[in-house]
Biopython code that builds the backbone (N, CA, C, O; Angstrom):
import numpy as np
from Bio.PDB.StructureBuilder import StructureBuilder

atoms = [
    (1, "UNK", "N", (171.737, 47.866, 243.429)),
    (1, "UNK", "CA", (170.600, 48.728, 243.600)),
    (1, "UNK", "C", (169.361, 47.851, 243.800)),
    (1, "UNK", "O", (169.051, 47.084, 242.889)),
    (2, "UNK", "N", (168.724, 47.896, 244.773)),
    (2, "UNK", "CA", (167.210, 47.352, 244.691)),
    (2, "UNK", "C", (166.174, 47.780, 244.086)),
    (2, "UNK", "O", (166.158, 48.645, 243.210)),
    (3, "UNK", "N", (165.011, 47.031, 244.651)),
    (3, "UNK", "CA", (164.026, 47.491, 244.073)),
    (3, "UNK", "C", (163.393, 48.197, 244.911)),
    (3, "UNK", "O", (163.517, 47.947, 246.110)),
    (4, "UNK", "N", (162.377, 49.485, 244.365)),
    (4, "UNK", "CA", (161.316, 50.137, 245.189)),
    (4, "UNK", "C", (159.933, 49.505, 245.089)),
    (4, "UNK", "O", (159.342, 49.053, 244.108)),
    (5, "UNK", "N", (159.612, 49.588, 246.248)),
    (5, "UNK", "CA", (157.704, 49.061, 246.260)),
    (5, "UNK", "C", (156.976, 50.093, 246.689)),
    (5, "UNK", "O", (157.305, 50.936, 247.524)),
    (6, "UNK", "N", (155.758, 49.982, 245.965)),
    (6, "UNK", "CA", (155.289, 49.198, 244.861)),
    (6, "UNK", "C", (155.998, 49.344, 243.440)),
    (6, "UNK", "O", (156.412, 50.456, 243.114)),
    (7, "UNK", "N", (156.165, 48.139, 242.494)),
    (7, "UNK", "CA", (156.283, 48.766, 241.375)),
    (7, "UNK", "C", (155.120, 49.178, 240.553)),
    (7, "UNK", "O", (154.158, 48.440, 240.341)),
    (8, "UNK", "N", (155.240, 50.330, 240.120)),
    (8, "UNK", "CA", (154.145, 50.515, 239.218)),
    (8, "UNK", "C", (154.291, 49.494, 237.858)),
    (8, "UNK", "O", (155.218, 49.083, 237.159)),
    (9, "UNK", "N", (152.641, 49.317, 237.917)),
    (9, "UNK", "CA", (152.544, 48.572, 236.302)),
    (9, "UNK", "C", (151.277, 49.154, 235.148)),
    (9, "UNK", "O", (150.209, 49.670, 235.475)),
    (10, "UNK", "N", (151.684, 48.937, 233.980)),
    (10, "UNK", "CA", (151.286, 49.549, 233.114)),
    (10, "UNK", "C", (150.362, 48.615, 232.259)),
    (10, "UNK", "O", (151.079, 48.027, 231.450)),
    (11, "UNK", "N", (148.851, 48.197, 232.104)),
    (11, "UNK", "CA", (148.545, 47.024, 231.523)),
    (11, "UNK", "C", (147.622, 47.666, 230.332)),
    (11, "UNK", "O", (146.494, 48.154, 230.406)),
    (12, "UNK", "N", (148.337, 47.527, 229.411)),
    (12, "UNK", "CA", (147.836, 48.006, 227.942)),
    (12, "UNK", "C", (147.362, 47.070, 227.339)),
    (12, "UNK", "O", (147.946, 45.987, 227.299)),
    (13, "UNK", "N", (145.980, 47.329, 226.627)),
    (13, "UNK", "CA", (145.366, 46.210, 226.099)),
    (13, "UNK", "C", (144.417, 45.245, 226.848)),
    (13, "UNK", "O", (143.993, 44.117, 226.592)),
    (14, "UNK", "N", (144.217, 46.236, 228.016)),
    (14, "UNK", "CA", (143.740, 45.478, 229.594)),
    (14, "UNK", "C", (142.531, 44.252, 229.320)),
    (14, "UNK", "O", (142.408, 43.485, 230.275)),
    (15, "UNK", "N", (141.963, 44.080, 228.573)),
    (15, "UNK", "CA", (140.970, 43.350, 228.560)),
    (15, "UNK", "C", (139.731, 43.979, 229.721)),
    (15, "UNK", "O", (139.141, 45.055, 229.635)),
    (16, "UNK", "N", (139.600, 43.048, 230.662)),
    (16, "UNK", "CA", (138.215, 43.314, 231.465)),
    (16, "UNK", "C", (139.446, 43.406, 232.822)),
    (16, "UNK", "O", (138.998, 43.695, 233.931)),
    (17, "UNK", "N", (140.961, 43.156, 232.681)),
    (17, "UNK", "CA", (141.693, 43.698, 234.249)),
    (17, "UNK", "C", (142.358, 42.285, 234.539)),
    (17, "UNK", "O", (143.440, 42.371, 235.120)),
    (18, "UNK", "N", (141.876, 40.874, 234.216)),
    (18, "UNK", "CA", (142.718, 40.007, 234.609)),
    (18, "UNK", "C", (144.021, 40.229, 235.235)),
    (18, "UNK", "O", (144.258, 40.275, 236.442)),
    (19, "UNK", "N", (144.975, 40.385, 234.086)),
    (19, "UNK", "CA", (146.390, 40.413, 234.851)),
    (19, "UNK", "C", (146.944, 42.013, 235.577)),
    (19, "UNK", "O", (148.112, 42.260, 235.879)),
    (20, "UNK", "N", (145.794, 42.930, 235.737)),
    (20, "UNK", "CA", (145.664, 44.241, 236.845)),
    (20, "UNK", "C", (145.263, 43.192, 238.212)),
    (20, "UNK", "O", (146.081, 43.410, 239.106)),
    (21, "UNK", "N", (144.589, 42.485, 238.483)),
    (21, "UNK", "CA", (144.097, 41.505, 239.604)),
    (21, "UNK", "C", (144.887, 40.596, 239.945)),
    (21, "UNK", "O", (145.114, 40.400, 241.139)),
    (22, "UNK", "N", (145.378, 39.971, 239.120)),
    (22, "UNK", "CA", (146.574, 39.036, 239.923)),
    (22, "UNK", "C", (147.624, 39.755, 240.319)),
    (22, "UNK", "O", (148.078, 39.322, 241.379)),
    (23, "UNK", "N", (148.594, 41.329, 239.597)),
    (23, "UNK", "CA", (149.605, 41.950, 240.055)),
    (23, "UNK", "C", (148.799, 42.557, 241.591)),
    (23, "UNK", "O", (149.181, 42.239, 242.717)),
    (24, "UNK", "N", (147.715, 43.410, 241.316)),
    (24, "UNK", "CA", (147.268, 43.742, 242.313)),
    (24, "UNK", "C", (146.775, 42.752, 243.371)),
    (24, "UNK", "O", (145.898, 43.163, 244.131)),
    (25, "UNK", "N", (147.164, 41.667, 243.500)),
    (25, "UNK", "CA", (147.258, 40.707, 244.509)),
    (25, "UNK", "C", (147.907, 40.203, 245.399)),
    (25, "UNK", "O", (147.538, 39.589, 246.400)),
    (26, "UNK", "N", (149.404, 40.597, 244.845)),
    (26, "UNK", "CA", (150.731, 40.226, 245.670)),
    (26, "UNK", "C", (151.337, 41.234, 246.475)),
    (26, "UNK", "O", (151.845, 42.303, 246.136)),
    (27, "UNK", "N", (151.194, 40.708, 247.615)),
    (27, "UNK", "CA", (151.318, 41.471, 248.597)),
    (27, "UNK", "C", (152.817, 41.367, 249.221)),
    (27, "UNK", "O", (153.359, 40.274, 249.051)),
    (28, "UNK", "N", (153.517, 42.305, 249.882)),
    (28, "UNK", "CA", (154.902, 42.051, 250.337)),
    (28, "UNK", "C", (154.536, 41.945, 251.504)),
    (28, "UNK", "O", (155.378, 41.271, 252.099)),
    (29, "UNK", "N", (153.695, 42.262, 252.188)),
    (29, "UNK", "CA", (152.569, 42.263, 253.773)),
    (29, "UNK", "C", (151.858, 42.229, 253.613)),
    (29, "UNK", "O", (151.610, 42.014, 252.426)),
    (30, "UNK", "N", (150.431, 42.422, 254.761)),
    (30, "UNK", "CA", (149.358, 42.685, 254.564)),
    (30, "UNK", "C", (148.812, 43.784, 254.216)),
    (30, "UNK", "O", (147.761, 43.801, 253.576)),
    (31, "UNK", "N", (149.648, 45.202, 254.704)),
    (31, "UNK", "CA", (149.416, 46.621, 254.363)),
    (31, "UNK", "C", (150.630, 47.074, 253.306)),
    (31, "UNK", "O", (151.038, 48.220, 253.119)),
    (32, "UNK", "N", (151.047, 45.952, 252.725)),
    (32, "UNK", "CA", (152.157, 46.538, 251.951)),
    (32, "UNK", "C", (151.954, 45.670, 250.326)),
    (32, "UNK", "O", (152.036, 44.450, 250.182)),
    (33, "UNK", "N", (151.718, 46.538, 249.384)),
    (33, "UNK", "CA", (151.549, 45.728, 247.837)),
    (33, "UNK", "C", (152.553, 45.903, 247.659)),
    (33, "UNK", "O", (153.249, 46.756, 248.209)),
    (34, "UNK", "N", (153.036, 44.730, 246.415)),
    (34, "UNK", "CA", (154.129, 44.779, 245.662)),
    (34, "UNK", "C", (154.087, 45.634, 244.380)),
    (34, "UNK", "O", (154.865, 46.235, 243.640)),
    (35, "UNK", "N", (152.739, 45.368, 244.508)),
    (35, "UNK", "CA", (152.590, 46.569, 242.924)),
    (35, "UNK", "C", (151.601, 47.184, 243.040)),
    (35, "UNK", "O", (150.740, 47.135, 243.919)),
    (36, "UNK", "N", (151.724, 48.088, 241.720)),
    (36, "UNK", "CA", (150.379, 49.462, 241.683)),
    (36, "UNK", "C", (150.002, 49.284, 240.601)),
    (36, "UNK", "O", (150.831, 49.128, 239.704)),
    (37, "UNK", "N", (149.398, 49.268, 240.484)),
    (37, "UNK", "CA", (148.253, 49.761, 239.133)),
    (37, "UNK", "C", (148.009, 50.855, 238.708)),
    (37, "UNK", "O", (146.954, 51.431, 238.977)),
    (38, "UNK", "N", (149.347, 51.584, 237.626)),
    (38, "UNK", "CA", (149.209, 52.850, 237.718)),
    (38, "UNK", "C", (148.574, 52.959, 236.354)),
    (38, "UNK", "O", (148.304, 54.069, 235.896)),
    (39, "UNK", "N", (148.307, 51.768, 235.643)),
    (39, "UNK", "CA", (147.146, 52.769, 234.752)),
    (39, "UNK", "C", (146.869, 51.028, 233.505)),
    (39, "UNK", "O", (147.621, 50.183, 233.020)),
    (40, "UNK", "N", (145.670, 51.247, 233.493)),
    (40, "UNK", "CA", (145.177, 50.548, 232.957)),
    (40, "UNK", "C", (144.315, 51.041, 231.433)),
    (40, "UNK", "O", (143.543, 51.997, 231.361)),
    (41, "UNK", "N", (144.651, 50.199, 230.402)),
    (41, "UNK", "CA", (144.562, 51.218, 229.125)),
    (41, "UNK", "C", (143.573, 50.065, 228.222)),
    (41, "UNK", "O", (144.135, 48.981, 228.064)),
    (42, "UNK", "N", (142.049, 50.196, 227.565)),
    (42, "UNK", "CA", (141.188, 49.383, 227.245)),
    (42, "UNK", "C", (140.299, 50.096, 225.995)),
    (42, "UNK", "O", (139.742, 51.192, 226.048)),
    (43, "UNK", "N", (140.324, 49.258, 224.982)),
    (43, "UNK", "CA", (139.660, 50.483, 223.667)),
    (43, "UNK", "C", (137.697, 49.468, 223.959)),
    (43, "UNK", "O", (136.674, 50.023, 223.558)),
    (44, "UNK", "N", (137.661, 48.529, 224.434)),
    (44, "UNK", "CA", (135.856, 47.872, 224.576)),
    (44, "UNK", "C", (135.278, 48.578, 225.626)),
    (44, "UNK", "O", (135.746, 48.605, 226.764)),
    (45, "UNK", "N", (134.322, 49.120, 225.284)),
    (45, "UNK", "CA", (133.371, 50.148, 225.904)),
    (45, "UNK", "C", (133.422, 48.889, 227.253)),
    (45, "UNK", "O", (133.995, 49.016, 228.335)),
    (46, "UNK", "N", (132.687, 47.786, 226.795)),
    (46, "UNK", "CA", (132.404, 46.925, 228.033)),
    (46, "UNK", "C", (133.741, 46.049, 228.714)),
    (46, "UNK", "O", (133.491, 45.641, 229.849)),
    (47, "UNK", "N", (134.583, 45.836, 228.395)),
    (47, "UNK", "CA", (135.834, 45.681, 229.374)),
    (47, "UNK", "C", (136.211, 46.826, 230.222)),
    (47, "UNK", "O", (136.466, 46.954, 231.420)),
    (48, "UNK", "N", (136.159, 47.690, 229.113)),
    (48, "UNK", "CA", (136.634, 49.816, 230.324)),
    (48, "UNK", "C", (135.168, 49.500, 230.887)),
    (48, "UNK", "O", (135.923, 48.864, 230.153)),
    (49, "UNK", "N", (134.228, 49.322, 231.262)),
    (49, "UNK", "CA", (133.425, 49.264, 232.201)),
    (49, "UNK", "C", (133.531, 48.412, 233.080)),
    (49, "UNK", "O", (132.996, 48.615, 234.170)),
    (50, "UNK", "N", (134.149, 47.402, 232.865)),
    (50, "UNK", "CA", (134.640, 46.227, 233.859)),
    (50, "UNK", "C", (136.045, 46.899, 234.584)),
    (50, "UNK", "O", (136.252, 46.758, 235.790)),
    (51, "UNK", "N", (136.840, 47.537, 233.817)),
    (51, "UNK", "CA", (137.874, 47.712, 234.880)),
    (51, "UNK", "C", (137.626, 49.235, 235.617)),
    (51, "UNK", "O", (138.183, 49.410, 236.701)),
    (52, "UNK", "N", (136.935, 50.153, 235.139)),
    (52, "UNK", "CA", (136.445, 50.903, 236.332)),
    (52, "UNK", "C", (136.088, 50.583, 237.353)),
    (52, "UNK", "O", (136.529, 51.128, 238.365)),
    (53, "UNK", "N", (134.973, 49.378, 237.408)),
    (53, "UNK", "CA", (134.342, 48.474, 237.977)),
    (53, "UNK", "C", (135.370, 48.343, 239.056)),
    (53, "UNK", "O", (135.495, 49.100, 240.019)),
    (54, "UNK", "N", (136.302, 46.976, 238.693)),
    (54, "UNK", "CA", (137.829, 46.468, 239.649)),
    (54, "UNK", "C", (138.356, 47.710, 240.149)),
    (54, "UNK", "O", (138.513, 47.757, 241.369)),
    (55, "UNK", "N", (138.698, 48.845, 239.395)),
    (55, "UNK", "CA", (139.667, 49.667, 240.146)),
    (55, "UNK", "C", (138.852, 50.436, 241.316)),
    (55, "UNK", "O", (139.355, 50.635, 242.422)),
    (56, "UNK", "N", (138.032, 50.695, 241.095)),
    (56, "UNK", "CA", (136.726, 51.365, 242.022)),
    (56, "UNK", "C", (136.400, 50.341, 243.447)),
    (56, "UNK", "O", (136.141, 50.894, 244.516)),
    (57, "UNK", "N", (136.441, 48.810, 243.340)),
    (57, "UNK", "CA", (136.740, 48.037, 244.333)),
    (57, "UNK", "C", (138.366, 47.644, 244.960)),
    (57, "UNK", "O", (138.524, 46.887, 245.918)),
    (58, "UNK", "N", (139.437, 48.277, 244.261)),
    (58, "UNK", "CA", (140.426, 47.813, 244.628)),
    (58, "UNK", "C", (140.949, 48.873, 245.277)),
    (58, "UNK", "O", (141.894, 48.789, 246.061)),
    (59, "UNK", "N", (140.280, 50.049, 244.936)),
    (59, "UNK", "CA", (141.093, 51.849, 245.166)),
    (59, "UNK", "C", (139.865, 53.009, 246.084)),
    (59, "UNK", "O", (140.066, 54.210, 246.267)),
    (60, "UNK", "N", (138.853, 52.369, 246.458)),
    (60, "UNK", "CA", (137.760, 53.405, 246.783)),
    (60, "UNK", "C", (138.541, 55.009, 247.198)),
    (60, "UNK", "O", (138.150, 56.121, 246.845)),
    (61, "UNK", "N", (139.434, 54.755, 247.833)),
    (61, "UNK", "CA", (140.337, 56.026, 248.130)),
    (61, "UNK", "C", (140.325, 56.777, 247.160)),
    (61, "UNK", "O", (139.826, 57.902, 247.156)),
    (62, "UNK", "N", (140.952, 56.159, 246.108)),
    (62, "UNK", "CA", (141.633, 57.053, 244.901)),
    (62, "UNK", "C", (140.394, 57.700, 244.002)),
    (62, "UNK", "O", (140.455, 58.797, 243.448)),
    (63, "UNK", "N", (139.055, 56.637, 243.964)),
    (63, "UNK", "CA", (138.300, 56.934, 242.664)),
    (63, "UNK", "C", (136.965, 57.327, 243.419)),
    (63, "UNK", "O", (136.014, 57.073, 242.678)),
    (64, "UNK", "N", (136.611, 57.785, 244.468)),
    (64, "UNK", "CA", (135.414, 58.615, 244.623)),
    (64, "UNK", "C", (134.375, 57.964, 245.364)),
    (64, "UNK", "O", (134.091, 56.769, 245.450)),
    (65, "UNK", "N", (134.025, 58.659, 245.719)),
    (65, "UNK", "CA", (132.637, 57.904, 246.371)),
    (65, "UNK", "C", (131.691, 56.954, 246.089)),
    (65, "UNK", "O", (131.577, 57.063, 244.868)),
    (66, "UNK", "N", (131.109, 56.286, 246.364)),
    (66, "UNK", "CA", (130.495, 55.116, 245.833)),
    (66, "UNK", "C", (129.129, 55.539, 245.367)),
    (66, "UNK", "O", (128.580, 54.739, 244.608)),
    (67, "UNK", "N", (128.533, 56.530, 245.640)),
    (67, "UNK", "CA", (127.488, 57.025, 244.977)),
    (67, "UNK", "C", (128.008, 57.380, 243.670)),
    (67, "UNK", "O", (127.360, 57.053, 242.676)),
    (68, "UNK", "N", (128.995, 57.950, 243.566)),
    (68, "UNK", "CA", (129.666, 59.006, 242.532)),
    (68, "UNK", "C", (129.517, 57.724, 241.362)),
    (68, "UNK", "O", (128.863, 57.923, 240.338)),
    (69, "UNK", "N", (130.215, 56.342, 241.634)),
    (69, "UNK", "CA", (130.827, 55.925, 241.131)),
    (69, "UNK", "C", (128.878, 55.117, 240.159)),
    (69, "UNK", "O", (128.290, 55.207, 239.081)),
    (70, "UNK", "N", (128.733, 54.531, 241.324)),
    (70, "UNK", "CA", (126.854, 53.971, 240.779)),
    (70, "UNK", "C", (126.279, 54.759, 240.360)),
    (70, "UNK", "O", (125.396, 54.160, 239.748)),
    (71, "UNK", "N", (126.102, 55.935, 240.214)),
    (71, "UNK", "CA", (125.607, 56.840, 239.671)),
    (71, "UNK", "C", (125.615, 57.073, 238.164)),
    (71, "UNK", "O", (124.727, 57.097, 237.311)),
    (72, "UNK", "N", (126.944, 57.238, 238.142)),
    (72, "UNK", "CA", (127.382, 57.273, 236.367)),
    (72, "UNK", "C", (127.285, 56.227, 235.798)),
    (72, "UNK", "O", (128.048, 56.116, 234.838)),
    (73, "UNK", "N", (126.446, 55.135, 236.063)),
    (73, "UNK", "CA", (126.780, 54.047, 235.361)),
    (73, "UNK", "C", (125.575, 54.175, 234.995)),
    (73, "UNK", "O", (125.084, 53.377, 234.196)),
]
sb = StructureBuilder()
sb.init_structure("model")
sb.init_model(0)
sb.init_chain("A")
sb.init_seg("    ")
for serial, (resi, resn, name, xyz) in enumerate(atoms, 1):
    if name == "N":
        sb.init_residue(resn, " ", resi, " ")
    sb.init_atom(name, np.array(xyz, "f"), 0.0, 1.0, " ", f" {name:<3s}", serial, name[0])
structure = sb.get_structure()
């Protein structure tokens, strides 16, 4: 049995996203990731502000408009 891509990954304890940025780096192509970032989990007010931050530059698709996003901050 192989594997499916992307694999999703789960980074609990995320800090400020480090190892969300290096998975979300490896690419199987250029339009093709090896992994997803399906959820990133952070209890420091200011690290969860850092990885909104990353996911908001890594996902604009997924997380909203860029006003939306500068706005609430």
């Amino acid at each position: 049995m192989g594997l499916t891509y992307p694999i999703p990954v789960i980074d609990i304890f995320a800090g400020p996203g480090g190892l969300s940025e290096g998975f979300a780096s490896l690419r199987l192509s250029a339009d093709r990731p090896a992994f997803d970032i399906a959820l990133s989990i952070e209890k420091d007010r200011f690290a969860h502000a850092t990885l909104e931050h990353r996911t908001f530059l890594r996902h604009p698709s997924r997380t909203g408009d860029a006003d939306d996003y500068y706005g609430s901050h």
